[in-house]
Biopython code that builds the backbone (N, CA, C, O; Angstrom):
import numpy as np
from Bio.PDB.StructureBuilder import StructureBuilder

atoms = [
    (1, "UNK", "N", (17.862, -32.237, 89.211)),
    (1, "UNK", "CA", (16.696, -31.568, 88.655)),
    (1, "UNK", "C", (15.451, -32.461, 88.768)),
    (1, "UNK", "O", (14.351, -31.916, 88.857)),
    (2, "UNK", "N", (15.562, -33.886, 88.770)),
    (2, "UNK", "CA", (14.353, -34.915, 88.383)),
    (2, "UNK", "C", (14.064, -34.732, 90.062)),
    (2, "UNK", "O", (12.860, -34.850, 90.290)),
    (3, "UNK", "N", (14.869, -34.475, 91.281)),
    (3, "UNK", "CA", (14.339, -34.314, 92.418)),
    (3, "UNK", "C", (13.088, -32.767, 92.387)),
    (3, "UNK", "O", (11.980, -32.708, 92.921)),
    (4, "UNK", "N", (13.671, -31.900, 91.721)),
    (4, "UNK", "CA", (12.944, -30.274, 91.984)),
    (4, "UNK", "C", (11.400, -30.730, 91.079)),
    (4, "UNK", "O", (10.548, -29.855, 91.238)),
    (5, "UNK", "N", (11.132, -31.384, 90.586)),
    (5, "UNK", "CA", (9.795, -31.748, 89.622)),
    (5, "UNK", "C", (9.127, -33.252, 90.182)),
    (5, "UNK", "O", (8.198, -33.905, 89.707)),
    (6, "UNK", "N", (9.928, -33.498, 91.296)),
    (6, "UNK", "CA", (8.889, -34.577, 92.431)),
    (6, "UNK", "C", (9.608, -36.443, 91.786)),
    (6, "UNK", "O", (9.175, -37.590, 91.895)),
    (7, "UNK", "N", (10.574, -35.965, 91.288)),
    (7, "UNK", "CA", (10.607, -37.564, 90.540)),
    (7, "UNK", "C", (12.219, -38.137, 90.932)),
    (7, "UNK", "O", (13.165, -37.349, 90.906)),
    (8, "UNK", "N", (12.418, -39.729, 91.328)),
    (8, "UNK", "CA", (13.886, -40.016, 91.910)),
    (8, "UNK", "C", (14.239, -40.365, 90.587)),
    (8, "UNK", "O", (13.826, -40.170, 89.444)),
    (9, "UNK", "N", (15.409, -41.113, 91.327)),
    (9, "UNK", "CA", (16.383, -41.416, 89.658)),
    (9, "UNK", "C", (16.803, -42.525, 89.037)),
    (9, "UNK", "O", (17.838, -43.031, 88.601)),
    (10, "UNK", "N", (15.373, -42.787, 89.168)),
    (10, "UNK", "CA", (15.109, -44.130, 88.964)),
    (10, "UNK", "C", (14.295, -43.649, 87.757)),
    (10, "UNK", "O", (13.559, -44.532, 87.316)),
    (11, "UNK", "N", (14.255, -42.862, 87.322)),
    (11, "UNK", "CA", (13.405, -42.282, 85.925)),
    (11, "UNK", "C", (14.305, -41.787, 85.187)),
    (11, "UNK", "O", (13.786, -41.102, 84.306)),
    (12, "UNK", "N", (15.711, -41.815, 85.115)),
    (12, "UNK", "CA", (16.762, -41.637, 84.492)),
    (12, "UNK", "C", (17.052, -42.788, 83.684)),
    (12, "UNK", "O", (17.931, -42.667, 82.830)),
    (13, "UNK", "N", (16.288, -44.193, 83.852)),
    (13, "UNK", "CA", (16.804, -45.307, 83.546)),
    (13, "UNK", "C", (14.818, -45.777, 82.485)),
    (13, "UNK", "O", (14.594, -46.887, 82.003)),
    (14, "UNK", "N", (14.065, -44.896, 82.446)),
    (14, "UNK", "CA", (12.686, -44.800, 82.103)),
    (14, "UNK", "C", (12.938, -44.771, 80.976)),
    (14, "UNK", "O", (13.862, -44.076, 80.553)),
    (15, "UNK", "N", (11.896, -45.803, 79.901)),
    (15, "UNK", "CA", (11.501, -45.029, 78.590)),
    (15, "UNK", "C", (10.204, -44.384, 78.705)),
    (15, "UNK", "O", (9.367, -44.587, 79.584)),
    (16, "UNK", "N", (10.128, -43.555, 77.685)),
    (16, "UNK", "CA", (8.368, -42.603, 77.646)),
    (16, "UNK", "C", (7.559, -43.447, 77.400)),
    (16, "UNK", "O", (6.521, -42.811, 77.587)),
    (17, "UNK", "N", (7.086, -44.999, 76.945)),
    (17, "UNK", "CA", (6.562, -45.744, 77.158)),
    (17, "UNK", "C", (6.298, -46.535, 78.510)),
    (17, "UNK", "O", (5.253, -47.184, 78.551)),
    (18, "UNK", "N", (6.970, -46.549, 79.407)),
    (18, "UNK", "CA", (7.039, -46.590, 80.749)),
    (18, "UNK", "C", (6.273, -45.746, 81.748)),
    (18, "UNK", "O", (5.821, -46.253, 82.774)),
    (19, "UNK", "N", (6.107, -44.325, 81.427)),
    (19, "UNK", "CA", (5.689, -43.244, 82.314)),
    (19, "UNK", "C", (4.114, -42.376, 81.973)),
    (19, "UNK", "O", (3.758, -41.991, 80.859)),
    (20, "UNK", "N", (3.352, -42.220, 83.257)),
    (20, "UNK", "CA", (2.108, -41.811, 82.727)),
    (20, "UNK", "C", (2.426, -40.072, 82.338)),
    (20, "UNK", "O", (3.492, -39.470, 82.465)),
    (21, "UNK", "N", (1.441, -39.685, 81.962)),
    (21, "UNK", "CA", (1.101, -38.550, 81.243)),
    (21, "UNK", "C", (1.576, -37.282, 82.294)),
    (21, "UNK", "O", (2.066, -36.227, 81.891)),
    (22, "UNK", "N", (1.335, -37.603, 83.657)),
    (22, "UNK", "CA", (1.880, -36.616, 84.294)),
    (22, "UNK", "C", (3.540, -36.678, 84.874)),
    (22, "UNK", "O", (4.179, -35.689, 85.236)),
    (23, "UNK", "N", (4.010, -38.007, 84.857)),
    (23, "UNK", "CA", (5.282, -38.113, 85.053)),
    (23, "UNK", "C", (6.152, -37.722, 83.738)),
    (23, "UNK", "O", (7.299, -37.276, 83.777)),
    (24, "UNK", "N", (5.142, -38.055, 82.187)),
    (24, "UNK", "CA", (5.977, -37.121, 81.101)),
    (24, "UNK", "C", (6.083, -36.068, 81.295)),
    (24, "UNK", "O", (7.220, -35.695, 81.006)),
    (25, "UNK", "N", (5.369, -35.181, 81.722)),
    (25, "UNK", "CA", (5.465, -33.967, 81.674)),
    (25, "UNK", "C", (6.434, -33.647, 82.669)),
    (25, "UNK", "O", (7.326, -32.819, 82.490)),
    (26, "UNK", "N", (6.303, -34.152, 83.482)),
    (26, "UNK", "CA", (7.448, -33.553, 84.700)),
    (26, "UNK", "C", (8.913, -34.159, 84.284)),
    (26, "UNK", "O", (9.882, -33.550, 84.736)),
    (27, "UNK", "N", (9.116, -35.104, 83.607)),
    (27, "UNK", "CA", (10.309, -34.857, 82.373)),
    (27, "UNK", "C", (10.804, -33.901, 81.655)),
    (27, "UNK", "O", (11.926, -33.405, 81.555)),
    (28, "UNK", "N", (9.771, -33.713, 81.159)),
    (28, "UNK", "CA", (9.783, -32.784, 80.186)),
    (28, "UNK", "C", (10.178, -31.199, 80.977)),
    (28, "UNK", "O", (11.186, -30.565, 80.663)),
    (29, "UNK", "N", (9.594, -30.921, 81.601)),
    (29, "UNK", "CA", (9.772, -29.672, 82.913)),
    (29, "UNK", "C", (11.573, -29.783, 82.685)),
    (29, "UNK", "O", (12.283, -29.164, 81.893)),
    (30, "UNK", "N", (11.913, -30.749, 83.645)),
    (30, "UNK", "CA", (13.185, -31.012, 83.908)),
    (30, "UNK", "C", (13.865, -31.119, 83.073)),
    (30, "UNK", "O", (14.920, -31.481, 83.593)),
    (31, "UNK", "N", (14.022, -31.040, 81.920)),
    (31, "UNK", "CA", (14.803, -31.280, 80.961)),
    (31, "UNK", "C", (14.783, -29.682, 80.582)),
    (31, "UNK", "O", (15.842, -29.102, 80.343)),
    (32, "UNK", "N", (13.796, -29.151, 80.550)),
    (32, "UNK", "CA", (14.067, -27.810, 80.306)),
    (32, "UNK", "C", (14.781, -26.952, 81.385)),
    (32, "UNK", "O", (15.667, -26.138, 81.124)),
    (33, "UNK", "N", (14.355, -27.189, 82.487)),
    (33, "UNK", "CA", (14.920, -26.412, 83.283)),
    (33, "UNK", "C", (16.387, -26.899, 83.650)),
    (33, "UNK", "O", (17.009, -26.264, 84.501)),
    (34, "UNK", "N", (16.899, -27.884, 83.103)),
    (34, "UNK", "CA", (18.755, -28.318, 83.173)),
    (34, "UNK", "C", (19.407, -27.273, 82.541)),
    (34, "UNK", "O", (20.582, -27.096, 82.864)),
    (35, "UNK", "N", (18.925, -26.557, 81.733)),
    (35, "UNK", "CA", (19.462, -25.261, 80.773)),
    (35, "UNK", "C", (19.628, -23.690, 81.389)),
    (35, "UNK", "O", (20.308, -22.809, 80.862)),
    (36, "UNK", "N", (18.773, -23.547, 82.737)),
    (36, "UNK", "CA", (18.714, -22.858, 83.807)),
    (36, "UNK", "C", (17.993, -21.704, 83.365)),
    (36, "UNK", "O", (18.235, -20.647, 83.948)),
    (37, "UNK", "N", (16.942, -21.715, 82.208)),
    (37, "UNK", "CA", (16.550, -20.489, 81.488)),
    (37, "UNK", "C", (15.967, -19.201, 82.495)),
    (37, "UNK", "O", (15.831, -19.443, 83.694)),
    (38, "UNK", "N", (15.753, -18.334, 82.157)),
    (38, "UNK", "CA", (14.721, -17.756, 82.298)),
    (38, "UNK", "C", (13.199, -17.387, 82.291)),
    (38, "UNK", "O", (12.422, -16.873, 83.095)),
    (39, "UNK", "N", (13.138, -17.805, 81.218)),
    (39, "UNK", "CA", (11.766, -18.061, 79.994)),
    (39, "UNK", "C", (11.903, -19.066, 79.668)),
    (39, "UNK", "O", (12.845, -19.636, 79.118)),
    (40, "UNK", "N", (10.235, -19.614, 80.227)),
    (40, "UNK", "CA", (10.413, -21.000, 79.693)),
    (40, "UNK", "C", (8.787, -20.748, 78.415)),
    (40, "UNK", "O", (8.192, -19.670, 78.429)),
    (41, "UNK", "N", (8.432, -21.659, 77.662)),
    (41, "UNK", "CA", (7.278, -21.594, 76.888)),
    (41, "UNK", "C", (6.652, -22.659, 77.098)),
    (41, "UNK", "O", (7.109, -23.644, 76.518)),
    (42, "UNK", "N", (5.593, -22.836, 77.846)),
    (42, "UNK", "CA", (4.620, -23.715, 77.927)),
    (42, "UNK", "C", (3.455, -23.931, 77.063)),
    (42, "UNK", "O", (2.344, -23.610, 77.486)),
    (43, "UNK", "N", (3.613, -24.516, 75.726)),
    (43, "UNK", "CA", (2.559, -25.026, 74.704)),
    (43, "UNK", "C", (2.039, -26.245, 75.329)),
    (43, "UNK", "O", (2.584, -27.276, 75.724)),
    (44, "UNK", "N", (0.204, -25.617, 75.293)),
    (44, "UNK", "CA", (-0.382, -27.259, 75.791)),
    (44, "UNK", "C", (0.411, -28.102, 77.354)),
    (44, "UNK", "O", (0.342, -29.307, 77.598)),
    (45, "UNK", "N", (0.796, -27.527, 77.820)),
    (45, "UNK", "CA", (1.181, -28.605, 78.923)),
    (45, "UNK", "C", (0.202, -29.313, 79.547)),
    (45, "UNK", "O", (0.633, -30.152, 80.338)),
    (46, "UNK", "N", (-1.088, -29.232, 79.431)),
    (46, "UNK", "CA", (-2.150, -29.525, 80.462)),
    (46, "UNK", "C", (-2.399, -30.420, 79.545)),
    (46, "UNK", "O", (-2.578, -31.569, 79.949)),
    (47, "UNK", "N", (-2.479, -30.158, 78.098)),
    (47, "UNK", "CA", (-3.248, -31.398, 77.322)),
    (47, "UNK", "C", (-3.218, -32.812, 77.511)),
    (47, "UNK", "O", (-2.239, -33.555, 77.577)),
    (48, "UNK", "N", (-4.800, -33.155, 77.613)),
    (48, "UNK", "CA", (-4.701, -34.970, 77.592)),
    (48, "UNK", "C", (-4.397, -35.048, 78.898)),
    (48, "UNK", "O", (-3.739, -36.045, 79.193)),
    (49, "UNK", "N", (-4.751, -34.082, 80.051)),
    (49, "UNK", "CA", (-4.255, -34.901, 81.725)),
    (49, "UNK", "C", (-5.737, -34.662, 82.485)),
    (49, "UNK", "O", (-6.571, -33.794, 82.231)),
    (50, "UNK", "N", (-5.779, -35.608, 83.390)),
    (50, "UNK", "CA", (-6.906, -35.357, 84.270)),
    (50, "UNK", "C", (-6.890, -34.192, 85.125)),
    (50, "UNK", "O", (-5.944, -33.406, 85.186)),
    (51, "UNK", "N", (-7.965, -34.103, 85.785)),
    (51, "UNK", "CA", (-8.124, -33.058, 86.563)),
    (51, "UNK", "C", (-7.314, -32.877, 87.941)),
    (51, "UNK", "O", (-6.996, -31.744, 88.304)),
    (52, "UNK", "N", (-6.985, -34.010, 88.701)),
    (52, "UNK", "CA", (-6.032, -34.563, 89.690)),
    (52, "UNK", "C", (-4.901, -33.564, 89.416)),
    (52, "UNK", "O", (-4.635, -32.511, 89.996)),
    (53, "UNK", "N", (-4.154, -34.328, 88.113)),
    (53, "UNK", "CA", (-2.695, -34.299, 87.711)),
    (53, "UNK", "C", (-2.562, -32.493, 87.321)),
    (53, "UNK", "O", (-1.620, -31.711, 87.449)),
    (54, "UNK", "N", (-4.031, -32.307, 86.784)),
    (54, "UNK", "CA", (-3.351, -31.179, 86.021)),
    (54, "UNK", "C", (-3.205, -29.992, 87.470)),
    (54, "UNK", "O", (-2.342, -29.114, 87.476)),
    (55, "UNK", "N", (-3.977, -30.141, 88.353)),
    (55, "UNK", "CA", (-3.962, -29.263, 89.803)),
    (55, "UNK", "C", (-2.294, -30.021, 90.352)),
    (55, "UNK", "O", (-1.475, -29.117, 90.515)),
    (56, "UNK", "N", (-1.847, -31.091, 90.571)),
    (56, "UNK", "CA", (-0.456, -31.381, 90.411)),
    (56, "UNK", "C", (0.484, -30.431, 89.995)),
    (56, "UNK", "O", (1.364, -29.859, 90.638)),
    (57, "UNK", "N", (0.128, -30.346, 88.706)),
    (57, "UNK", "CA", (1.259, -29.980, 87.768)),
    (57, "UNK", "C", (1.076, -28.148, 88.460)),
    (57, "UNK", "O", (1.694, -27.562, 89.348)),
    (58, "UNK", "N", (0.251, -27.833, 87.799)),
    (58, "UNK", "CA", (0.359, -26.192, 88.237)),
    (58, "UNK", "C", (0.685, -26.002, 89.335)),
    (58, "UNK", "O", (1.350, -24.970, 89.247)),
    (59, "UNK", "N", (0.674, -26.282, 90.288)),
    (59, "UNK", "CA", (1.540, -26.579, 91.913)),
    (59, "UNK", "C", (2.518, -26.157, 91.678)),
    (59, "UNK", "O", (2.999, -25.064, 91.976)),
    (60, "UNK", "N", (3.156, -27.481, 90.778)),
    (60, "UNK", "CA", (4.648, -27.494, 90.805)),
    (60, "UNK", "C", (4.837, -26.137, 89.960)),
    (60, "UNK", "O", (5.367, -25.167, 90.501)),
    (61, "UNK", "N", (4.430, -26.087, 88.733)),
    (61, "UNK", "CA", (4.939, -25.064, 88.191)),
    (61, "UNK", "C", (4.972, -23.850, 88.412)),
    (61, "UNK", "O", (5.648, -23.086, 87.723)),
    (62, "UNK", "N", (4.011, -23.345, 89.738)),
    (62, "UNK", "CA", (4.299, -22.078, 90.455)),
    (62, "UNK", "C", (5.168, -22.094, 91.365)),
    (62, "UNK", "O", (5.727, -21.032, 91.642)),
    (63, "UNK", "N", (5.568, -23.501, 92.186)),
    (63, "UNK", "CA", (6.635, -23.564, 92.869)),
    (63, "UNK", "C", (8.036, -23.355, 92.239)),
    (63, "UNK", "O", (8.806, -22.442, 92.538)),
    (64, "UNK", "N", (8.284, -24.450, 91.210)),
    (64, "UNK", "CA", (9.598, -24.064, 89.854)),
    (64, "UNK", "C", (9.383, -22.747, 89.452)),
    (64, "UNK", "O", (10.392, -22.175, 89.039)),
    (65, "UNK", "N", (8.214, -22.026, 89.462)),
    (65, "UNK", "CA", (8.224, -20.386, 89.291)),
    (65, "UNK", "C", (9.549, -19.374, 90.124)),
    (65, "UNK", "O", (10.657, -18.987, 89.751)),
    (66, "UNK", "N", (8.734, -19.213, 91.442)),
    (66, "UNK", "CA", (9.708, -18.696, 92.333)),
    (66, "UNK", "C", (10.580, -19.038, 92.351)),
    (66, "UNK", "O", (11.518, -18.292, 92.069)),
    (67, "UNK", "N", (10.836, -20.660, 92.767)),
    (67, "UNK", "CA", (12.069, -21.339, 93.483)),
    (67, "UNK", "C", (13.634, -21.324, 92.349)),
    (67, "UNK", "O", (14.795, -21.594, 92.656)),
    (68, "UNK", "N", (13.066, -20.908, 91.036)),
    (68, "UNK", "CA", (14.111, -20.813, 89.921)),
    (68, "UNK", "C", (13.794, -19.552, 89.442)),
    (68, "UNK", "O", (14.645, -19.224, 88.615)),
    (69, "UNK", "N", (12.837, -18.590, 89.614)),
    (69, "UNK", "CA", (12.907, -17.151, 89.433)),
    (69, "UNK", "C", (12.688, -17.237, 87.953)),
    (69, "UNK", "O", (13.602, -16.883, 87.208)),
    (70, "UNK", "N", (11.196, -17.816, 87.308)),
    (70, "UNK", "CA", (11.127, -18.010, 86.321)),
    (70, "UNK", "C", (10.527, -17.154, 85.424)),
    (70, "UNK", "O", (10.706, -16.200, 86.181)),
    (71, "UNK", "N", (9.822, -16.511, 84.224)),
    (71, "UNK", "CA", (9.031, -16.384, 83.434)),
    (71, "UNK", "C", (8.457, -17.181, 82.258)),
    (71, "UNK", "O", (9.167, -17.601, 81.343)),
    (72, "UNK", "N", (6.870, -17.403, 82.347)),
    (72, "UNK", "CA", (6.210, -18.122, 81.812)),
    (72, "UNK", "C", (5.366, -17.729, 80.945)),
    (72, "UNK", "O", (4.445, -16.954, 81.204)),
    (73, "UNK", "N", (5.688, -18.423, 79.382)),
    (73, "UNK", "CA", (4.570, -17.764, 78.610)),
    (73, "UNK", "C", (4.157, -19.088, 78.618)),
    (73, "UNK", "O", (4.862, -20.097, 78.602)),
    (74, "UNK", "N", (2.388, -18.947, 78.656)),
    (74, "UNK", "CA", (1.406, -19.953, 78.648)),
    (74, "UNK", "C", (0.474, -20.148, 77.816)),
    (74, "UNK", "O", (-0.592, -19.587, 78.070)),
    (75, "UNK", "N", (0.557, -20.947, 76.638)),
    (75, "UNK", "CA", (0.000, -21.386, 75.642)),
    (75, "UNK", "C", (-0.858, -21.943, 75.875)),
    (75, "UNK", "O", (-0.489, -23.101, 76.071)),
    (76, "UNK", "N", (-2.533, -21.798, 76.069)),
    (76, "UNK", "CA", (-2.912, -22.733, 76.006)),
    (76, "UNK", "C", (-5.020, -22.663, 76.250)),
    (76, "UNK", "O", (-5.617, -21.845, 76.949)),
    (77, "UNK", "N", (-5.468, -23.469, 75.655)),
    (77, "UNK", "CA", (-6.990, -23.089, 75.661)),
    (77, "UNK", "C", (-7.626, -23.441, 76.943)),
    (77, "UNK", "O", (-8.844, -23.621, 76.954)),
    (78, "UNK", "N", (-7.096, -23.531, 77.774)),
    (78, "UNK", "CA", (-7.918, -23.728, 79.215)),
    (78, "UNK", "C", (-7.627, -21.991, 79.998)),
    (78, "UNK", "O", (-6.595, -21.452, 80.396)),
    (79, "UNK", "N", (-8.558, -21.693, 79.971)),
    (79, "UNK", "CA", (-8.682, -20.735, 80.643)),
    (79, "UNK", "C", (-8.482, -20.907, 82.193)),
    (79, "UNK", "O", (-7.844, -20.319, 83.067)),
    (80, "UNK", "N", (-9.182, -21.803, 82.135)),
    (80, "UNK", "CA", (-8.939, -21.902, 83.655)),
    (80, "UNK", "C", (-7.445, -21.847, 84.648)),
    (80, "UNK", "O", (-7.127, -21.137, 85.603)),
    (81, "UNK", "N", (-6.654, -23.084, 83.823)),
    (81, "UNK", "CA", (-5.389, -23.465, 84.222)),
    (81, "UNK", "C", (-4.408, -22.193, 84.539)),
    (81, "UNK", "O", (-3.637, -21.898, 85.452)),
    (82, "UNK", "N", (-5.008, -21.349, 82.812)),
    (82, "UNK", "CA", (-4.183, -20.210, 83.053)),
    (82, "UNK", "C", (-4.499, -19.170, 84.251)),
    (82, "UNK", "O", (-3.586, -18.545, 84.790)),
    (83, "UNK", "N", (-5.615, -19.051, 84.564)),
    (83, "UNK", "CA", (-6.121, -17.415, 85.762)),
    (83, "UNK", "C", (-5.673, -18.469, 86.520)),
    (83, "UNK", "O", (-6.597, -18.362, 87.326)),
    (84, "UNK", "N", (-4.774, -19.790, 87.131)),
    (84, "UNK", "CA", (-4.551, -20.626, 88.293)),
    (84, "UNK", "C", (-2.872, -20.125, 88.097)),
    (84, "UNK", "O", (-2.325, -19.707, 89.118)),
    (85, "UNK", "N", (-2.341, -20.148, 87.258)),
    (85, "UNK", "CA", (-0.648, -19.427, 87.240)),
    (85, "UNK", "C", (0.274, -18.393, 86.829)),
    (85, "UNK", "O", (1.478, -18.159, 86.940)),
    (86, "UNK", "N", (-1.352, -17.550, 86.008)),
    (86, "UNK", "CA", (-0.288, -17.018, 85.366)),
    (86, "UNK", "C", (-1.103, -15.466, 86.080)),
    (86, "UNK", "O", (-2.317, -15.441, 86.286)),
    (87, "UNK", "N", (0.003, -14.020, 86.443)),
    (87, "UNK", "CA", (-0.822, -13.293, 86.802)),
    (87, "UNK", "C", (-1.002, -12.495, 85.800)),
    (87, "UNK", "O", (-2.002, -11.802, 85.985)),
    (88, "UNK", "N", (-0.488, -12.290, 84.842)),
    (88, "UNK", "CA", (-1.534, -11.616, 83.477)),
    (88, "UNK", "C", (-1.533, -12.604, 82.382)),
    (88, "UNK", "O", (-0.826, -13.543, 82.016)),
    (89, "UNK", "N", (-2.822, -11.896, 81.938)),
    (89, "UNK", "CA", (-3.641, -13.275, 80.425)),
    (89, "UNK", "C", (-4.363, -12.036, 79.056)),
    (89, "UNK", "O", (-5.300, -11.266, 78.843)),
    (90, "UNK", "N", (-2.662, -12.788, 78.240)),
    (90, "UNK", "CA", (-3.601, -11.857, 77.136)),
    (90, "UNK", "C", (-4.805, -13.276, 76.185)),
    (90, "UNK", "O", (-4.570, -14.481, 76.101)),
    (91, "UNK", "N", (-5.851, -12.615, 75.703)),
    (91, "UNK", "CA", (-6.400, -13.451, 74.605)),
    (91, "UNK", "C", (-6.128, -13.164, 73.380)),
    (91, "UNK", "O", (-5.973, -11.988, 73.049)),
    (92, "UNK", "N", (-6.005, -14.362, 72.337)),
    (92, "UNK", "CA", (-6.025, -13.684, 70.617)),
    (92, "UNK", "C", (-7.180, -14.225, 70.898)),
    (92, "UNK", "O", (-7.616, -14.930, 71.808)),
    (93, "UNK", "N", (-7.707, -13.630, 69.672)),
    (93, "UNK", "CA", (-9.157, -13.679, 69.499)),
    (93, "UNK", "C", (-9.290, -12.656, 67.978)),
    (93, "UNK", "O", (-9.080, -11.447, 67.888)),
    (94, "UNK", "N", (-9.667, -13.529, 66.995)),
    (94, "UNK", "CA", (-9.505, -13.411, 65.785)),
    (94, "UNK", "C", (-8.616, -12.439, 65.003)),
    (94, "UNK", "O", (-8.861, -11.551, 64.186)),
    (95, "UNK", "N", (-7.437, -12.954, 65.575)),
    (95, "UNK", "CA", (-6.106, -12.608, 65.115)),
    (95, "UNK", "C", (-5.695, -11.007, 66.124)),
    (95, "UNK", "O", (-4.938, -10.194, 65.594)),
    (96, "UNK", "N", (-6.141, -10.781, 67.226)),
    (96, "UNK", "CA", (-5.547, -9.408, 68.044)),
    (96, "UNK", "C", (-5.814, -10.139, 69.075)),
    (96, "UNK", "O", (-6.640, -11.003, 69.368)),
    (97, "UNK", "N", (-4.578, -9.390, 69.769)),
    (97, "UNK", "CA", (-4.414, -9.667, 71.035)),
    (97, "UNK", "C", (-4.880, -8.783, 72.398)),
    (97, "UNK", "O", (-4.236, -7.796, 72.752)),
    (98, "UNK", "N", (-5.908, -9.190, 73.017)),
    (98, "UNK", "CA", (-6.758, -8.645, 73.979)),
    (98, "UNK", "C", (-5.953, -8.900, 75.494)),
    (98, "UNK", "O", (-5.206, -9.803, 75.869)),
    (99, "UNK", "N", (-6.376, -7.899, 76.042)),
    (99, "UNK", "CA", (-5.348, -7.873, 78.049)),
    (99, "UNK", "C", (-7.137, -8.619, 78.258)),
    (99, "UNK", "O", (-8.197, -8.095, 77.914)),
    (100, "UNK", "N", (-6.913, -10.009, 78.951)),
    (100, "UNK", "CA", (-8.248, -10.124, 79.847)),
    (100, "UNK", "C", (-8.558, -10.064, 81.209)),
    (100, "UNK", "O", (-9.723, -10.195, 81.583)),
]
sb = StructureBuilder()
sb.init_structure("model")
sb.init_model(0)
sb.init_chain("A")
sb.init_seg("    ")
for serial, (resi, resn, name, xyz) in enumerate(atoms, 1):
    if name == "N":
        sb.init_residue(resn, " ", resi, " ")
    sb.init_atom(name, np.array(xyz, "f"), 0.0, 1.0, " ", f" {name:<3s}", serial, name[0])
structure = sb.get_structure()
């Protein structure tokens, strides 16, 4: 799995003090997807990453989309990130939920 999220296995032997912000996350990916879900829930994944990493990450996570036949709910206040993976976006917006 640490191969399908870009990372060898040599990060099997890592503490989270060891690894930057985008190699946590792609931990974190992989650890979820060892469970083989369907639905995965993405709270904040982008938070706290640069602009580089976070175009990185959504890559991968539309690739782990298809390539594991996934569904993604996407938590999260960047608008942007989201119209980049997800193909429908609801908003709350003072407590109802809007199709945008």
């Amino acid at each position: 799995m640490l191969l399908d999220v870009g990372l060898d296995e040599s990060f099997l032997y890592r503490y989270p003090h060891q690894l930057s912000g985008g190699q946590l996350q792609r931990v974190c990916i992989a650890r979820a997807l060892v469970a083989k879900p369907a639905f995965v829930v993405l709270d904040e994944v982008m938070n706290r990453l640069d602009v580089q990493t976070k175009v990185i990450l959504l890559d991968l996570l539309n690739e782990l989309r298809h390539s594991h036949q996934l569904t993604y709910l996407f938590v999260t206040h960047d608008v942007t990130s989201a119209k980049y993976t997800c193909d429908t976006i609801y908003k709350l917006e003072n407590g109802t939920i809007q199709l945008q």
